[in-house]
C-alpha positions as CSV (number, residue, x, y, z in Angstrom):
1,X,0.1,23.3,16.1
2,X,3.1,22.7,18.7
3,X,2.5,24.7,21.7
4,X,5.3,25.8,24.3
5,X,6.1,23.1,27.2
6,X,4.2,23.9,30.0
7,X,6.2,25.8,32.4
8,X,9.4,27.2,29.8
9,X,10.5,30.5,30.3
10,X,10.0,33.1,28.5
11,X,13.5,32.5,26.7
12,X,12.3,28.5,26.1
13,X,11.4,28.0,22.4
14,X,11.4,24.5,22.8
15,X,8.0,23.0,22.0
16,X,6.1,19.6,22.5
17,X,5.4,17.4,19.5
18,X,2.3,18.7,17.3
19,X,-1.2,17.9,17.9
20,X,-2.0,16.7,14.5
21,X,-0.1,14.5,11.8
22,X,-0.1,13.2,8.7
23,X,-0.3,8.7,8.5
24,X,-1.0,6.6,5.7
25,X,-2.9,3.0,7.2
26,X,0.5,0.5,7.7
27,X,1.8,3.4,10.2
28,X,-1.6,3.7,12.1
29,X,-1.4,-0.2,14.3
30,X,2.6,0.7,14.9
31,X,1.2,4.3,16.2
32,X,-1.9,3.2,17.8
33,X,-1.2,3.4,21.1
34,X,-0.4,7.0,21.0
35,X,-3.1,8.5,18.4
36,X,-6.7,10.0,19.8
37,X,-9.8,8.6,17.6
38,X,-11.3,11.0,15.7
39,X,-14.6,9.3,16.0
40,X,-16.2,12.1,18.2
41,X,-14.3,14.8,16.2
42,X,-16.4,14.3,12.9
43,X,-20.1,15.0,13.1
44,X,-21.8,12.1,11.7
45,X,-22.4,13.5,8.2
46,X,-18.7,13.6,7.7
47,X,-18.3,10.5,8.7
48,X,-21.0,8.6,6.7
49,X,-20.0,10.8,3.2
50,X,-16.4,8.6,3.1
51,X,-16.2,5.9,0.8
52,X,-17.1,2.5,2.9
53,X,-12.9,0.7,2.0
54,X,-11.7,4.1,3.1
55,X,-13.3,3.9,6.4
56,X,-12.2,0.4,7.0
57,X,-8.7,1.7,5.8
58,X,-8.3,3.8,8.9
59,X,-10.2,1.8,11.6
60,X,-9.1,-0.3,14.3
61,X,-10.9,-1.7,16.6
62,X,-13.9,0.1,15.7
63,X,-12.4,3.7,16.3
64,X,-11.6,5.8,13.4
65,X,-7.8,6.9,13.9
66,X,-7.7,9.2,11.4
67,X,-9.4,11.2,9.2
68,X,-8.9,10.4,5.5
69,X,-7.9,13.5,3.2
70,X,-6.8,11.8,-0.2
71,X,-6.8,8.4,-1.6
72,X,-5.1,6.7,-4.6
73,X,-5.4,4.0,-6.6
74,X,-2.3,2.7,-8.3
75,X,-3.6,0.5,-11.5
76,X,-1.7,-1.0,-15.1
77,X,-1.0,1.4,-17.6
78,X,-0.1,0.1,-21.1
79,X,2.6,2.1,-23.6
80,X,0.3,2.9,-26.5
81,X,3.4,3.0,-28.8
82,X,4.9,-0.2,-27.9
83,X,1.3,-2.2,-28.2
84,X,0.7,-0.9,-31.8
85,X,4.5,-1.6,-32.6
86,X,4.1,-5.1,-31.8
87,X,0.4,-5.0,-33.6
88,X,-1.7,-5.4,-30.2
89,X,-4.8,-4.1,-30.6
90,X,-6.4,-4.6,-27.3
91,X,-5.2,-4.2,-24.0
92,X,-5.5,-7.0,-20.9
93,X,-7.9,-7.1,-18.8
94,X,-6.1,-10.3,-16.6
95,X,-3.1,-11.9,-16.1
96,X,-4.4,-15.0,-18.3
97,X,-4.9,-11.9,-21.2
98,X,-1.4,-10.7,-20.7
99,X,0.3,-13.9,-20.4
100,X,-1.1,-14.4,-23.8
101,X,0.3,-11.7,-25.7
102,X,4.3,-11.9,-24.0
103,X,5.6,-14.6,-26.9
104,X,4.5,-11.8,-29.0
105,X,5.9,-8.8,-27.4
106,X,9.3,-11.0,-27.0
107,X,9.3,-11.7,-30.7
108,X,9.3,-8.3,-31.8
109,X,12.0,-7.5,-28.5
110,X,9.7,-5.7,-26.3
111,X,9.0,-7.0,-22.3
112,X,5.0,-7.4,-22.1
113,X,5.3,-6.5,-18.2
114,X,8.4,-5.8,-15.9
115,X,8.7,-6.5,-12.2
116,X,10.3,-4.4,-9.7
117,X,11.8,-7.1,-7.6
118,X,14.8,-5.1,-5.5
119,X,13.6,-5.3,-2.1
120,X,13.8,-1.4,-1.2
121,X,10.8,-1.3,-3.7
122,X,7.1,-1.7,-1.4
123,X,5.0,-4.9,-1.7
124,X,2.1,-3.0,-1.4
125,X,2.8,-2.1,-5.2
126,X,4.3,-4.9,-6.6
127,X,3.5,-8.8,-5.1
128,X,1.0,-7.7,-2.8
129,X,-1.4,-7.0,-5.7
130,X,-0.7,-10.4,-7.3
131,X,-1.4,-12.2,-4.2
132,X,-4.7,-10.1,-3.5
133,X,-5.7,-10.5,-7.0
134,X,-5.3,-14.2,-6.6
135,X,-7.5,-14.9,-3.8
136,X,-4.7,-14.8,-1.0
137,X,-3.7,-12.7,1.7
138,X,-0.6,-11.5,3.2
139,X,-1.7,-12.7,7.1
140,X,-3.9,-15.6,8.3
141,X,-7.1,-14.8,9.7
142,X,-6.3,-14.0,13.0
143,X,-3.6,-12.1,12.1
144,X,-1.3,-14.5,14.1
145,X,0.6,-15.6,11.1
146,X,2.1,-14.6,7.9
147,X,1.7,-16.7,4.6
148,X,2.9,-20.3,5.6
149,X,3.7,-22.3,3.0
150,X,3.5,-22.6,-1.1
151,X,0.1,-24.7,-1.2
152,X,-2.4,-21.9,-1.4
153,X,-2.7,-19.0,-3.2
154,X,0.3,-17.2,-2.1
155,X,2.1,-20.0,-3.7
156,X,0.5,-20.1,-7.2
157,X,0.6,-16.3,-7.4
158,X,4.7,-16.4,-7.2
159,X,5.2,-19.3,-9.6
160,X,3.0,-17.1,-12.1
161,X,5.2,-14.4,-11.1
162,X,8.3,-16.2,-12.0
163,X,6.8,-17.4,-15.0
164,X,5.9,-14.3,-16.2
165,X,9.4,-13.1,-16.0
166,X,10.6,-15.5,-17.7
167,X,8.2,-14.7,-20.6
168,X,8.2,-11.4,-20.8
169,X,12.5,-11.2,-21.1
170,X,15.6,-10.1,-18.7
171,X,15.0,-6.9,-16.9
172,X,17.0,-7.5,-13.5
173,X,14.8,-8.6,-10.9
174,X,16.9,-6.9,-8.2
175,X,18.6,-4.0,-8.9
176,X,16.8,-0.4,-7.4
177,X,17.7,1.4,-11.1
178,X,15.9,4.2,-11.5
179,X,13.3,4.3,-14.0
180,X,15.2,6.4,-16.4
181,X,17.6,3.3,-16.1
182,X,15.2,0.5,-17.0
183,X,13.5,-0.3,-20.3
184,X,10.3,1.1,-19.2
185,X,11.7,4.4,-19.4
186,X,12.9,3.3,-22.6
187,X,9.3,2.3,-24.4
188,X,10.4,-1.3,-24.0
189,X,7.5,-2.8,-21.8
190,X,3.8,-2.8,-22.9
191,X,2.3,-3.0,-19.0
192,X,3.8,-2.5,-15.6
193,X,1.1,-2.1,-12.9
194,X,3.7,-0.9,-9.8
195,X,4.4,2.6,-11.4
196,X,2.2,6.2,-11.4
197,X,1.6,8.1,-14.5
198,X,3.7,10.8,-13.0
199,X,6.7,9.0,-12.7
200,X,6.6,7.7,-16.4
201,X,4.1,10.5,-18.2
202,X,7.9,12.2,-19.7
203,X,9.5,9.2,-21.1
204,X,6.3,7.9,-22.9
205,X,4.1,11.1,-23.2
206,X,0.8,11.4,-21.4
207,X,-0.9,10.7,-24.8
208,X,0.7,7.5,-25.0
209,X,-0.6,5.7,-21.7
210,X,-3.4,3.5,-21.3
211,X,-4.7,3.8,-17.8
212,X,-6.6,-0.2,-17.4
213,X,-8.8,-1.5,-14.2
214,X,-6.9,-3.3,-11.4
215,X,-6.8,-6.8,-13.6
216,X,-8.4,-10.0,-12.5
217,X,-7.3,-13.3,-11.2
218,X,-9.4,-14.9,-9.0
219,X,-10.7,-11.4,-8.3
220,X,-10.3,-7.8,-9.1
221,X,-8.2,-5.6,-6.8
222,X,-5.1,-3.3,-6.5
223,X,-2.8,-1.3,-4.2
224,X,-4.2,2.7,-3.4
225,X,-3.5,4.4,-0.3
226,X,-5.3,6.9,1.8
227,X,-3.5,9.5,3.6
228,X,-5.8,11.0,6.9
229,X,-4.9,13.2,9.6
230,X,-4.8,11.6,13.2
231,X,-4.4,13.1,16.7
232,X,-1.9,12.1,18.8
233,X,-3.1,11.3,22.4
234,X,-0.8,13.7,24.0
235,X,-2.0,16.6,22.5
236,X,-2.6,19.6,25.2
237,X,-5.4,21.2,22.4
238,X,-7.6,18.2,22.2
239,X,-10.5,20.2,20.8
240,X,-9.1,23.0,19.0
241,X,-6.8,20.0,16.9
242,X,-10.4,18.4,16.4
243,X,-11.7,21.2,14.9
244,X,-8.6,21.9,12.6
245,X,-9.1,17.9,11.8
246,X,-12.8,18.3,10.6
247,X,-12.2,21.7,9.1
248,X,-8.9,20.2,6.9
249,X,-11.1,16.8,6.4
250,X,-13.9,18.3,5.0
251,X,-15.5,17.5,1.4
252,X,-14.6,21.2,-0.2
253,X,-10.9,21.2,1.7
254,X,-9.7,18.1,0.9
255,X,-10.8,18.6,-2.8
256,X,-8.9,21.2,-3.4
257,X,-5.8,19.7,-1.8
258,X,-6.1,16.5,-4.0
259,X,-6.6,18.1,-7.0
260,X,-3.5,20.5,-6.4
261,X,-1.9,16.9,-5.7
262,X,-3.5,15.1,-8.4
263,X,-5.0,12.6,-5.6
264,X,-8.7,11.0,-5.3
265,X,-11.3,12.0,-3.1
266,X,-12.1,10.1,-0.1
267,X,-15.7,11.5,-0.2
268,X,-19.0,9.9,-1.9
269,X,-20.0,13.7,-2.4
270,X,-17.2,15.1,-4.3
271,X,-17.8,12.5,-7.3
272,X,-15.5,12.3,-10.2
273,X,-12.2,14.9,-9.7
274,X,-10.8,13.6,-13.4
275,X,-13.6,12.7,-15.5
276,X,-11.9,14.8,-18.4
277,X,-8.7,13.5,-18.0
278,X,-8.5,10.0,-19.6
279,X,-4.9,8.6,-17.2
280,X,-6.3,9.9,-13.8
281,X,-10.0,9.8,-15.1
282,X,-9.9,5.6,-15.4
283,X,-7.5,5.2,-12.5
284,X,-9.9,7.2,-10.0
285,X,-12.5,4.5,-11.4
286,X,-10.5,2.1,-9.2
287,X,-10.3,3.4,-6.5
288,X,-13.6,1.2,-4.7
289,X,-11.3,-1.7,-5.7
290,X,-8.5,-0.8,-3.8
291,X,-6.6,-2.1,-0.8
292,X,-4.5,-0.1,1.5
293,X,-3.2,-3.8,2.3
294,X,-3.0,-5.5,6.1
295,X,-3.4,-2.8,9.3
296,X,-1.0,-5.1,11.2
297,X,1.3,-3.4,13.7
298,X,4.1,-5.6,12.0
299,X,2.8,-5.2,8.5
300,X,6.3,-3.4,7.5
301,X,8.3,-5.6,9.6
302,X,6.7,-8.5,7.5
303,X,7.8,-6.9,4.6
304,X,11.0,-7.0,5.1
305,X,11.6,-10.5,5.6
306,X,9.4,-11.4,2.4
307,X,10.7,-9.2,-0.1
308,X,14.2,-11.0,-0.2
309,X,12.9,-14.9,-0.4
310,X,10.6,-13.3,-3.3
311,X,13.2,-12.4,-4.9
312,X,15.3,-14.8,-4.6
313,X,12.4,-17.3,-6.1
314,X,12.0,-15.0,-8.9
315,X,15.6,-14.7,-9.7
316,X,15.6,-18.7,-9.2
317,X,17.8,-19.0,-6.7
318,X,15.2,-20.5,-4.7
319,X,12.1,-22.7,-5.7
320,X,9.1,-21.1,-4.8
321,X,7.9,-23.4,-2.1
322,X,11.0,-23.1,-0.1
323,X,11.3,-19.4,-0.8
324,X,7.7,-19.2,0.8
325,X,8.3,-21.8,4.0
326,X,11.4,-19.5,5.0
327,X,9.6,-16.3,4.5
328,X,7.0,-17.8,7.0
329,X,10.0,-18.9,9.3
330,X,11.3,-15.8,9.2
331,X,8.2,-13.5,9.8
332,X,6.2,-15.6,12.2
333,X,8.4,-14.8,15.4
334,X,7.5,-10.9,14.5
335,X,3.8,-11.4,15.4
336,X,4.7,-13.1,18.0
């Protein structure tokens, strides 16, 4: 929707930046500044048909800065053929459950889980959901600092983490193989909860994965993200990008995009997308118990300084509570 700069000639094909773009949540604080609220933009219908976490995924300060088109919600899936080669009949529904069954997966030389610990990987779908799911968070309260030391539940999370690594066998902690690469691909591991159906649907066949609920710790919760359309403040056709915004946002649009995508609905009135399909039809289940993770303008910055000292603890080359002090040395001069 780029219009020319006011002024070119008639030979100027240069244009400004576009009125409307595309943002998952972690990119909305670091954008903030420059993005128009949509608030006014969506009559109040529109607004009051998106699923409550979805809203909160996209606000700041009270002002909607985007307008949510798709969600997700990545969950565990299970191999179907590795379980009943090792004689599992049921499937986890914690961490306590599959911590149970790894001496038996090991036995028969299968991995019950496998963790994608090389630091190009995102948090938001591998420790992040371990340290949710344990009662924890990835910044205080005020948003003024980032997890401080190994004595709450950041700390307990990780030594489960290590633990379950060393349970479950040695698939490298660190190395960004791709899946074709890694013993998931090769119907190795019973449960990884970091990877979409898509991406493993042709090494295991569809009719082989068990799509679970976000499993429980402390409580139950997962990583899914919402993509939404926001405004940026400069644009010269406010209302016109508005309208595009709430036309592309709406209930019947959006529905068909996510179905061509294979995403979920942000709307209460669209319902079930994949009730028939029994992968995407339990994962869309999950999608009220999903996170976007922390709207923090640093939240990606943060990232980047945790990812190594967790993987150094996991690889253990670091005991977890000093792995966790010098992530907190590290990230608290970001926030400042």
């Amino acid at each position: 929707m780029g219009q020319p700069r006011p002024g070119a000639g008639h030979g100027d094909r240069r244009q400004q930046g576009p009125d409307v773009v595309y943002l998952i949540p972690d990119q909305l604080p670091k954008y903030a500044r420059n993005i128009e609220p949509v608030d006014k933009y969506l009559d109040d219908a529109a607004k009051a048909d998106y699923l409550p976490n979805v809203v909160t995924s996209v606000t700041i300060d009270g002002k909607m800065m985007g307008a949510p088109v798709l969600t997700s919600a990545v969950t565990p899936i299970c191999n179907k053929k590795v379980f009943a080669a090792v004689g599992q009949t049921s499937y986890p529904t914690s961490w306590n459950d599959l911590l149970a069954m790894a001496p038996a997966f090991k036995a028969k030389g299968y991995d019950v889980t496998a963790y994608a610990g090389d630091v190009k990987n995102t948090l938001n779908q591998t420790f992040y959901p371990l340290l949710w799911q344990a009662g924890g968070d990835v910044f205080s309260p005020t948003a003024s600092r980032s997890p401080s030391t190994a004595r709450g539940p950041q700390g307990a999370e990780l030594r489960q983490a290590a633990r379950r690594r060393r349970l479950r066998g040695q698939e490298p902690a660190h190395h960004p193989a791709a899946i074709e690469q890694t013993r998931i691909a090769q119907n190795k591991v019973g449960c990884v909860w970091h990877v979409l159906p898509a991406e493993i649907e042709k090494f295991w066949g569809k009719e082989n994965i068990q799509a679970l609920p976000h499993f429980t710790e402390s409580k139950q919760i997962g990583y899914g993200t919402v993509g939404s359309l926001s405004m940026l403040r400069n644009s010269k056709n406010k209302d016109a990008a508005g309208k595009w915004i709430a036309f592309a946002s709406n209930a019947e649009n959006s529905k068909k995009y996510d179905l061509a995508a294979s995403f979920f609905s942000a709307k209460k009135s669209v319902g079930a997308l994949y009730a028939s399909d029994p992968v995407l039809g339990e994962q869309e289940k999950q999608v009220a118990n999903s996170t976007v993770g922390p709207l923090n303008e640093k939240a990606r910055d943060v990232q980047g300084v945790l990812a190594p000292e967790i993987q150094a603890a996991l690889l253990g080359k670091k005991s977890v509570e000093q792995a966790l002090d010098d992530a907190a040395k590290a990230a608290d001069p970001l926030l400042g």
